[in-house]
DRENNUTI-89938 format. One record per residue (C-alpha): residue number from 1; residue in one letter; chain; x, y, z. Coordinates in nm, 4 decimals. Layout:
   k r c        x        y        z
 NUM A A        X        Y        Z
...
//
This chain:
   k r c        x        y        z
   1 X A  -6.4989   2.5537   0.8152
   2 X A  -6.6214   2.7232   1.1098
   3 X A  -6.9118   3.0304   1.0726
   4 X A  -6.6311   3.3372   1.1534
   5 X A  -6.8303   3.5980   1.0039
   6 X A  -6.9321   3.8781   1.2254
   7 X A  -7.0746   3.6869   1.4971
   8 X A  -6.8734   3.5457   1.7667
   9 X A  -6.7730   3.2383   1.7831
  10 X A  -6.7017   3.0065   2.1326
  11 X A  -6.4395   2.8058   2.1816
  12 X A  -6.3968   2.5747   2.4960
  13 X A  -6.0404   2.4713   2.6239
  14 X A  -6.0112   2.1499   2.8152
  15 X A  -5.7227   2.1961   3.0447
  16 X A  -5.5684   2.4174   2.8537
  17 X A  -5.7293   2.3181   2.4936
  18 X A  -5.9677   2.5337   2.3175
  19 X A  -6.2647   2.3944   2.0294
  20 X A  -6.5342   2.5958   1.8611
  21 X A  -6.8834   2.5344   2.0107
  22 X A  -7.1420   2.7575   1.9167
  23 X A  -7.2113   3.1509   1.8618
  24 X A  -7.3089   3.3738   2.1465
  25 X A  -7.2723   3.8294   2.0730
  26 X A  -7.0980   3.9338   2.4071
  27 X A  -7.0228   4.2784   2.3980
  28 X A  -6.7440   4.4725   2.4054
  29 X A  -6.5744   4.6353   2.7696
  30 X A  -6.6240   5.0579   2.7068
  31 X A  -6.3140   5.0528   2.8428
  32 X A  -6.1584   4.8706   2.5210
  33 X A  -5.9236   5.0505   2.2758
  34 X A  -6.1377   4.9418   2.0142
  35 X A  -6.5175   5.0507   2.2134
  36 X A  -6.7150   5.2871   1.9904
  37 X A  -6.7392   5.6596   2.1799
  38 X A  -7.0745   5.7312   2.2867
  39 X A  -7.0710   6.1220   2.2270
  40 X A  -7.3226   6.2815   2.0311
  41 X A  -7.1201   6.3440   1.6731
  42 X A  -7.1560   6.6914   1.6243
  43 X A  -7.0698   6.7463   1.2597
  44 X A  -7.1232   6.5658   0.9138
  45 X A  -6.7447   6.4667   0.9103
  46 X A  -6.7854   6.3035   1.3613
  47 X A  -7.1424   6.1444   1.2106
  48 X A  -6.9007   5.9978   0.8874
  49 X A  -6.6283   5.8895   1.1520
  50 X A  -6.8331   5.7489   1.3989
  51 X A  -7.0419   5.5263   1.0993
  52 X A  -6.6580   5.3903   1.0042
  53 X A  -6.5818   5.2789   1.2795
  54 X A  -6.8986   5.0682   1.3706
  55 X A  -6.8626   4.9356   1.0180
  56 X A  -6.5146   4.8553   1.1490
  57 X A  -6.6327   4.7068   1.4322
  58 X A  -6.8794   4.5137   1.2943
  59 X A  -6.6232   4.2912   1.0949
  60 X A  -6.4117   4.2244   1.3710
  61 X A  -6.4255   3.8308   1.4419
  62 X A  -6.4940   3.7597   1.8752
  63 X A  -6.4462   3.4393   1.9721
  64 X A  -6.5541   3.3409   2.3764
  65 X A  -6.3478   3.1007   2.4990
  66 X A  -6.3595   2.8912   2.8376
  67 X A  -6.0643   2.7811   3.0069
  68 X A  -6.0535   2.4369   3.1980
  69 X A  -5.7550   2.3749   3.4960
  70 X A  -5.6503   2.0392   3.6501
  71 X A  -5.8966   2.1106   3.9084
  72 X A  -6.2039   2.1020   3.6905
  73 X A  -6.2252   2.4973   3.7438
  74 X A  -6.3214   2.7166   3.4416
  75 X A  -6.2670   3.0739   3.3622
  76 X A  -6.4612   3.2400   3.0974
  77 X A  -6.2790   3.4965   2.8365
  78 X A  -6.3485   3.6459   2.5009
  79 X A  -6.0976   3.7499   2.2471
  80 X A  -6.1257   3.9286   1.9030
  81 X A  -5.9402   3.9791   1.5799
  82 X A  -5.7005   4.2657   1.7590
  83 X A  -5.6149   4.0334   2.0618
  84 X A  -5.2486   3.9184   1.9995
  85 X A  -5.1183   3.5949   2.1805
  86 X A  -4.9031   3.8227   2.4324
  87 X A  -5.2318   3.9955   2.5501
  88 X A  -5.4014   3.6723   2.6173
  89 X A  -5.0838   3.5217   2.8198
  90 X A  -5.0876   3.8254   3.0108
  91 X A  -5.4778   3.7975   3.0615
  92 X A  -5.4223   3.3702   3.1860
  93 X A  -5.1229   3.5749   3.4271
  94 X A  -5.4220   3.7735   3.5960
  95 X A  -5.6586   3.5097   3.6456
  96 X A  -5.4365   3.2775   3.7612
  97 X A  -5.1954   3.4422   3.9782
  98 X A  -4.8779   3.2042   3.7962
  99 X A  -4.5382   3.3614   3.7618
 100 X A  -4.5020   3.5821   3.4657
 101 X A  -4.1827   3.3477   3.3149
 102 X A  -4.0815   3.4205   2.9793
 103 X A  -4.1567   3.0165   2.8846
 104 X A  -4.5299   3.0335   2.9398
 105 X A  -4.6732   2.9335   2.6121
 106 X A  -4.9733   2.9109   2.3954
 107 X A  -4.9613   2.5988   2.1977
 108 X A  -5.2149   2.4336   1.9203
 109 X A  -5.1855   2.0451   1.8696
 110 X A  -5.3242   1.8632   1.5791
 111 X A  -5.4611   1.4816   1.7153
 112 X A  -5.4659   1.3882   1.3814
 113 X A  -5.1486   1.4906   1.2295
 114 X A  -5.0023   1.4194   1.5470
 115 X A  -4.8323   1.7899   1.5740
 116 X A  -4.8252   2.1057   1.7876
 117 X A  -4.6671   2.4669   1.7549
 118 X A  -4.5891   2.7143   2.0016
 119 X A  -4.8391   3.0222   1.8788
 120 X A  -4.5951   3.3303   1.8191
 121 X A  -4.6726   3.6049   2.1162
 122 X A  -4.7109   3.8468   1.8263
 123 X A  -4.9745   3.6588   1.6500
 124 X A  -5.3558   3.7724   1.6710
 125 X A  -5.5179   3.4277   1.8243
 126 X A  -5.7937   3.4799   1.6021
 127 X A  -5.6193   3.3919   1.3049
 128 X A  -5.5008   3.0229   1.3507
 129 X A  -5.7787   2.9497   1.5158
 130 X A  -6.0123   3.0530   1.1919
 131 X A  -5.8136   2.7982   1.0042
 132 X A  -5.9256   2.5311   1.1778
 133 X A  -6.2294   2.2721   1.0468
 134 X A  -6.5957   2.2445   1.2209
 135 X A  -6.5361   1.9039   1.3124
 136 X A  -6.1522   1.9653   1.4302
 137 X A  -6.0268   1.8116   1.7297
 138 X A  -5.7337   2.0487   1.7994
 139 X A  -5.6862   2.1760   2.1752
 140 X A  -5.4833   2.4650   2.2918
 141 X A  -5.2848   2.4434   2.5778
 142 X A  -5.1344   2.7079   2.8497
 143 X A  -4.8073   2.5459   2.9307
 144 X A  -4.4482   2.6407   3.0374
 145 X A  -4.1893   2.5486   2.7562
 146 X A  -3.8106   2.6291   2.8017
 147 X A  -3.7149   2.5735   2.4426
 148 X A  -3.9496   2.9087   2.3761
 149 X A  -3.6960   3.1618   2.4227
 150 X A  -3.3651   2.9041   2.4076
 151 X A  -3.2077   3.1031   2.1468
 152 X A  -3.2116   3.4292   2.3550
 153 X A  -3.1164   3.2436   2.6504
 154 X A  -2.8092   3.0834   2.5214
 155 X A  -2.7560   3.2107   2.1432
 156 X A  -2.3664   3.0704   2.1604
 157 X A  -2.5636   2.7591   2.1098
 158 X A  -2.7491   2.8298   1.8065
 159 X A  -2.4727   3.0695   1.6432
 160 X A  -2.1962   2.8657   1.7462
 161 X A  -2.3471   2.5182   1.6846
 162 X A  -2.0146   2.3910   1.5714
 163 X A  -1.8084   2.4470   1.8943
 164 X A  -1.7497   2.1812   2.1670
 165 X A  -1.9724   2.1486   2.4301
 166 X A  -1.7525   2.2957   2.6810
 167 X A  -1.6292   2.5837   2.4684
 168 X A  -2.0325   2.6862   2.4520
 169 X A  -2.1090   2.6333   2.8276
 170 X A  -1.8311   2.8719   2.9129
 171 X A  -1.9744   3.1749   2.7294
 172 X A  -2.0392   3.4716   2.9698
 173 X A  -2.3414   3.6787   3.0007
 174 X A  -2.1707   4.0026   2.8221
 175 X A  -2.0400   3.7705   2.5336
 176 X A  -2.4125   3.6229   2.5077
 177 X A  -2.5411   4.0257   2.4809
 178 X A  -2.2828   4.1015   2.2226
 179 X A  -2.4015   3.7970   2.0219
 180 X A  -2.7278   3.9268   2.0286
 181 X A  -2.6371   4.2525   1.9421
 182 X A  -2.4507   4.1691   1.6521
 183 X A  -2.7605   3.9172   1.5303
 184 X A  -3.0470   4.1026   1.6419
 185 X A  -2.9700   4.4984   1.6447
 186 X A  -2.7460   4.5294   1.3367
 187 X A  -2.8276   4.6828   1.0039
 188 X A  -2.9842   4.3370   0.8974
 189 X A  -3.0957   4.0654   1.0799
 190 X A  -2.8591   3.7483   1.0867
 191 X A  -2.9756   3.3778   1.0874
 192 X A  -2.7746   3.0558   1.2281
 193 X A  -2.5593   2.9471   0.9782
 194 X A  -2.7051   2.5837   1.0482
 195 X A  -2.6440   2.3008   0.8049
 196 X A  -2.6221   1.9320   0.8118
 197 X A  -2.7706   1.5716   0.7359
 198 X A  -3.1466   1.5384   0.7781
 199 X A  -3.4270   1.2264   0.6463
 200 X A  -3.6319   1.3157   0.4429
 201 X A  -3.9696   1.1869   0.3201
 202 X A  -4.0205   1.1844  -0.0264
 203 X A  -4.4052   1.2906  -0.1110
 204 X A  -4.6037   1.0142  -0.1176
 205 X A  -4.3735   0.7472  -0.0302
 206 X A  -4.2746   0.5311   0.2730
 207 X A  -3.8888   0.5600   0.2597
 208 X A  -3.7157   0.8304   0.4160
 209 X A  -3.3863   0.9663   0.2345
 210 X A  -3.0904   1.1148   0.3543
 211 X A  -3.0193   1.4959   0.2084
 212 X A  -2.7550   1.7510   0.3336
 213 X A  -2.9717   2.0812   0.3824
 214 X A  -2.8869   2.4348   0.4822
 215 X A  -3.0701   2.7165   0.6133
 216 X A  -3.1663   3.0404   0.4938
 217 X A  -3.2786   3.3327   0.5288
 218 X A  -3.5658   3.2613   0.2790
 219 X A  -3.6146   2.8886   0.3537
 220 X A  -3.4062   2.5309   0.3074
 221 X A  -3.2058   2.4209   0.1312
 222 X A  -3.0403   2.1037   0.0331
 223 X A  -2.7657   1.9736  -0.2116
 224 X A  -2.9104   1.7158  -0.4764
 225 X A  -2.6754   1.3788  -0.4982
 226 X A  -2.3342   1.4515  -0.6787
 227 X A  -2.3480   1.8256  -0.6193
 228 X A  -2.1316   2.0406  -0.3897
 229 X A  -2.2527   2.3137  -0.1189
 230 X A  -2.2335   2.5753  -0.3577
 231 X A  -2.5227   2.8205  -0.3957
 232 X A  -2.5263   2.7363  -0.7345
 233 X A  -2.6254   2.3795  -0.6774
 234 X A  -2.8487   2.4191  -0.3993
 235 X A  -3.2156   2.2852  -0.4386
 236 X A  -3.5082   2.5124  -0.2344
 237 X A  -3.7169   2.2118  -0.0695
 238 X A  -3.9312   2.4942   0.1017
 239 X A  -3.9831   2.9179   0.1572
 240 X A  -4.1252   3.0066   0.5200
 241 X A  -4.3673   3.3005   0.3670
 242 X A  -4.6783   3.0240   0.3854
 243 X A  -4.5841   2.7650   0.6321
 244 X A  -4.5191   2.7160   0.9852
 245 X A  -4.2950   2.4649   1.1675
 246 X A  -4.4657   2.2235   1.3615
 247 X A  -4.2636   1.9368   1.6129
 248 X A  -4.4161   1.5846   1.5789
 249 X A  -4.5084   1.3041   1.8267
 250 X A  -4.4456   0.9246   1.7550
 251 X A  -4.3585   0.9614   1.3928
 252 X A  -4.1201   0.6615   1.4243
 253 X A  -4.4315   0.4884   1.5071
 254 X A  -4.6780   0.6509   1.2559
 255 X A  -4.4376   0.7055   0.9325
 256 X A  -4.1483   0.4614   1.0309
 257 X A  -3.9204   0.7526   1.0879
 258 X A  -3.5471   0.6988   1.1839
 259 X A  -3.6078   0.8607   1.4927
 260 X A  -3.8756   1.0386   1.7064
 261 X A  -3.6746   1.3595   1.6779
 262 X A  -3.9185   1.5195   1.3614
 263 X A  -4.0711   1.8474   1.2472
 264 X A  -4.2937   1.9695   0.9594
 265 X A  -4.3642   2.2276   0.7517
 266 X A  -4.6884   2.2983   0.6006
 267 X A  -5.0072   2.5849   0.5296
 268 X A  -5.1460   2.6469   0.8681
 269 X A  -5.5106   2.5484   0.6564
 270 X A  -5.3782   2.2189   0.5856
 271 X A  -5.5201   2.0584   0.9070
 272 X A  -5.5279   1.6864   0.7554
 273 X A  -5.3011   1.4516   0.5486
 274 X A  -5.1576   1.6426   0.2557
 275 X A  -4.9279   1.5701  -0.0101
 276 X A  -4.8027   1.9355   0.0334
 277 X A  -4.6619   1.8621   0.3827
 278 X A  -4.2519   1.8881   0.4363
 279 X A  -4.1360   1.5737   0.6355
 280 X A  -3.7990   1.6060   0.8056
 281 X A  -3.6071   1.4019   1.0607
 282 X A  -3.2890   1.4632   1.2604
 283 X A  -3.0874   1.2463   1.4019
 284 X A  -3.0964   1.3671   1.8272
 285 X A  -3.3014   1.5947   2.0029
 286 X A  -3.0289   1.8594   2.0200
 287 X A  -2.9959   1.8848   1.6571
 288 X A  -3.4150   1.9085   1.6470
 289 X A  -3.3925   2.1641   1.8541
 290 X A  -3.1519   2.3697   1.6658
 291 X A  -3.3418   2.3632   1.3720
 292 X A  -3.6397   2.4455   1.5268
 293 X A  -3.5427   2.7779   1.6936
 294 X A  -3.3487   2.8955   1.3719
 295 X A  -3.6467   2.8249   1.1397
 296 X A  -3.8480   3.0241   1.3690
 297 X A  -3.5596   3.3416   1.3616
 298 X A  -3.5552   3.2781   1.0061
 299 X A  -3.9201   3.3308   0.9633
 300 X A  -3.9931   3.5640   1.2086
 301 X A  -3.6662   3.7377   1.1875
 302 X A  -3.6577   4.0623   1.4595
 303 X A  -4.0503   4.0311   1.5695
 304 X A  -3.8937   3.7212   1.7529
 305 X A  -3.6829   3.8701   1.9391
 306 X A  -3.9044   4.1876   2.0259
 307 X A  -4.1319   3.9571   2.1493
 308 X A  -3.8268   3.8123   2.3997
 309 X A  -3.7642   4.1812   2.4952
 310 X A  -4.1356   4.2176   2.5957
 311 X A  -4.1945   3.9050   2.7310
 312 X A  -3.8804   3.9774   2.9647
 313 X A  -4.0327   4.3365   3.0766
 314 X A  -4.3235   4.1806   3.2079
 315 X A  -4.1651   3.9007   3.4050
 316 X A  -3.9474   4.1483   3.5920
 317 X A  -4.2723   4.3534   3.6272
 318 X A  -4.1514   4.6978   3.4062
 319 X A  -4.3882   4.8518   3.2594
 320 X A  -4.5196   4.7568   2.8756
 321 X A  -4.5245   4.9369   2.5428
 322 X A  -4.8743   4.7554   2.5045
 323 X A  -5.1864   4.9606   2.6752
 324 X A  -5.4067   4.6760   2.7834
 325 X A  -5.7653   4.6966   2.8580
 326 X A  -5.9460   4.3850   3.0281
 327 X A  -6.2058   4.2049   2.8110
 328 X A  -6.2895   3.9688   3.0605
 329 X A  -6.6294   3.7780   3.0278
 330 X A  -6.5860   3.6061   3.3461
 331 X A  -6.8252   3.6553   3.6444
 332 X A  -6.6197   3.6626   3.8970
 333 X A  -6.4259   3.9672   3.9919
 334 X A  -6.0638   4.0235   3.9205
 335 X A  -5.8610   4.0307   4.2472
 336 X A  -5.6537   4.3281   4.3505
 337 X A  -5.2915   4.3998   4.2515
 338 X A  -5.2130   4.3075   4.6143
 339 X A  -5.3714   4.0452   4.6666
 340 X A  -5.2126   3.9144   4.3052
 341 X A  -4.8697   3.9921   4.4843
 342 X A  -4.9631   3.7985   4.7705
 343 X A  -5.1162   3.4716   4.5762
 344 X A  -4.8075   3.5013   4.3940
 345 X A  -4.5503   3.4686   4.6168
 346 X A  -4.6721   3.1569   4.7343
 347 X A  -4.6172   2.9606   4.3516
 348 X A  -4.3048   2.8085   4.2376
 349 X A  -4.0665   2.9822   4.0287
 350 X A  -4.0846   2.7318   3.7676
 351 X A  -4.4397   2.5456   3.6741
 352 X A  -4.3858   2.2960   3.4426
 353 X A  -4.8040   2.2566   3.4348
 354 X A  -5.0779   2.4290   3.2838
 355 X A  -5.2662   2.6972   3.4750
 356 X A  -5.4804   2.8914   3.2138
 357 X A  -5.7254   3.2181   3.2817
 358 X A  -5.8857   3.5403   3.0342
 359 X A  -5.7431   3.8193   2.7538
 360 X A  -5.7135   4.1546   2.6873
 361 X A  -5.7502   4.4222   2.3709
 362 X A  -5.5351   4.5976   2.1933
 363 X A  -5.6500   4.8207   1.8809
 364 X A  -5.4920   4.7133   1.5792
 365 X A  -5.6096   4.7020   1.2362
 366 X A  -5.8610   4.4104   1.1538
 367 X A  -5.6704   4.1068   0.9894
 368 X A  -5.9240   3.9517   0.6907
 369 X A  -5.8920   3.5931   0.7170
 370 X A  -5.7539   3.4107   0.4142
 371 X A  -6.0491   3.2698   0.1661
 372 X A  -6.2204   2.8773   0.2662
 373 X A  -6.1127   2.7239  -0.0154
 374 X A  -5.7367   2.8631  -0.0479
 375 X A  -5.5289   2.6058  -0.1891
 376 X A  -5.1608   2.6732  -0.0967
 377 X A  -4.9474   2.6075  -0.4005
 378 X A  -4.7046   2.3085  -0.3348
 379 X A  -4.3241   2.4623  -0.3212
 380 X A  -4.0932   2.3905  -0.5961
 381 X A  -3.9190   2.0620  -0.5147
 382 X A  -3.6832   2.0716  -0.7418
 383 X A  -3.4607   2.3743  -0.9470
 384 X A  -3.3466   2.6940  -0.7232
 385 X A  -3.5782   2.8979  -0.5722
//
């Protein structure tokens, strides 16, 4: 595991792909929400406040990080504990003058495991990056994905899966709003009802089986052989609290999968072969995409969509709920808001290619990491969760 203590850790990102390199101590901007106050304390109880915090601020893991574009360029950032992914997208906006689209993405692949995931804009970078191993060759890359927001795009597709294809394309925008509504902004959140055949691979072995699983609201769900669809037959293969989804590359090729069109769930600490790893395979891409963007809602539930809401302020350039303070390490300067505009305006709408830059701070509590040598249980495979 990587040294995450109190020092600060770099990380270097090769177009768009970040590994830990060594420890440097930059310091922290004074203009941070998190910078210490430099006023004399004045009483016992400012002198017993002032020690908390630097005890506070002591524990917070920094990691520097250098961004790499197509051009060979590099831009130098640092990010702590408190940074959240949304602060250091809007931090890559700055420094590279891209549009502000709702599908730019950060996104960790896995060489060996032959994986990558879309990091959540509410997650605090810090955090998946801790889980990763010394030697690790996972990269992290700045990219533009559609599928990031689908669901909130088009949510007739994901909540009315079972419609035709022309019945779905014929939605209008207010119908799409009052879907959302009724999913998103109702007294409980409400996932895709989304069910159907998928492979799976058995632990351990070669073959992959066919299984009819559902989805729900606590994790999937499949009907053992000779048993009906009722909830009282249902098997849990897997709960979301402790695993992320993760879309695979060339598993036809690597596990003799049916098709190329896989995902996986597993601990985010489980960074090589495992026999706790969840193997699924669908049949298209359109049906791998469905899953993918309901897991996430069902995981994620509301946050998800939040994170659409604010994502969508900041492309049509309202203001944010976030107060963001620049924790650039970078030695060059960071160009006016006009001359930002004007760059701008001179980029295509929609970049399908990476152009990374620097993040930002945000003061939010410090998130422990998780202990080296956790173990993650292995989820029941078989009797109801």
């Amino acid at each position: 595991m990587a040294d995450l203590g109190s020092e600060q850790t770099s990380l270097t990102i090769t177009q768009g792909a970040a590994q830990i390199v060594n420890n440097q101590s930059p310091s922290i901007s004074p203009d941070s929400p998190g910078a210490l106050q430099t006023n004399e304390p004045q009483t016992k109880a400012d002198k017993i406040k002032l020690a908390l915090e630097k005890l506070k601020e002591a524990k917070v893991t920094k990691l520097v990080i250098k961004v790499m574009m197509d051009d060979g360029s590099s831009k130098t950032l640092m990010v702590d504990g408190r940074h959240t992914v949304r602060e250091v997208l809007d931090t890559l906006f700055e420094k590279t003058h891209c549009d502000r689209s709702v599908d730019w993405s950060l996104c960790e692949s896995n060489p060996e495991l032959q994986i990558e995931r879309g990091f959540e804009d509410h997650e605090h970078l810090v955090e998946p990056l801790s889980a990763w191993t010394r030697d690790t060759e996972n990269k992290i890359f700045f990219v533009s994905r559609p599928e990031k927001y689908a669901l909130f795009k088009d949510p007739q597709i994901f909540y009315m899966w079972k419609k035709d294809t022309k019945f779905l394309s014929e939605i209008k925008a207010q119908a799409k709003e009052l879907l959302l509504k009724e999913n998103f902004q109702g007294p409980s959140l409400i996932v895709p009802d989304l069910e159907g055949v998928l492979y799976l691979k058995e632990d351990g072995k070669k073959a992959w089986k066919r299984r009819y699983f559902l989805l729900r609201a606590s994790g999937i769900y499949y009907v053992p052989k000779g048993k009906t669809k009722s909830s009282s037959d249902l098997v849990c293969f897997v709960h979301f609290e402790n695993v992320n989804i993760y879309a695979t590359t060339d598993y036809k090729q690597k596990y003799r999968a049916p098709t190329d069109f896989c995902f996986i769930l597993k601990h985010p600490r489980i960074q090589k072969e495992s026999e706790y790893i969840k193997f699924l395979c669908c049949d298209d891409e359109h049906t791998l995409a469905l899953w993918l963007s309901s897991i996430r809602v069902a995981k994620y539930g509301t946050k998800l969509y939040k994170n659409y809401q604010e994502a969508v302020k900041r492309a049509s350039g309202l203001p944010s709920t976030l107060h963001l303070s620049s924790l650039l390490a970078s030695t060059r300067p960071t160009p006016s808001t006009a001359n930002q505009a004007k760059a701008s305006s001179h980029l295509p709408q929609t970049s399908q290619q990476p152009v990374p830059a620097a993040p930002t701070s945000i003061d939010k509590e410090y998130l422990p990491e998780p202990p080296p040598d956790f173990i993650p249980p292995p989820p029941p495979g078989h009797g109801s969760c």
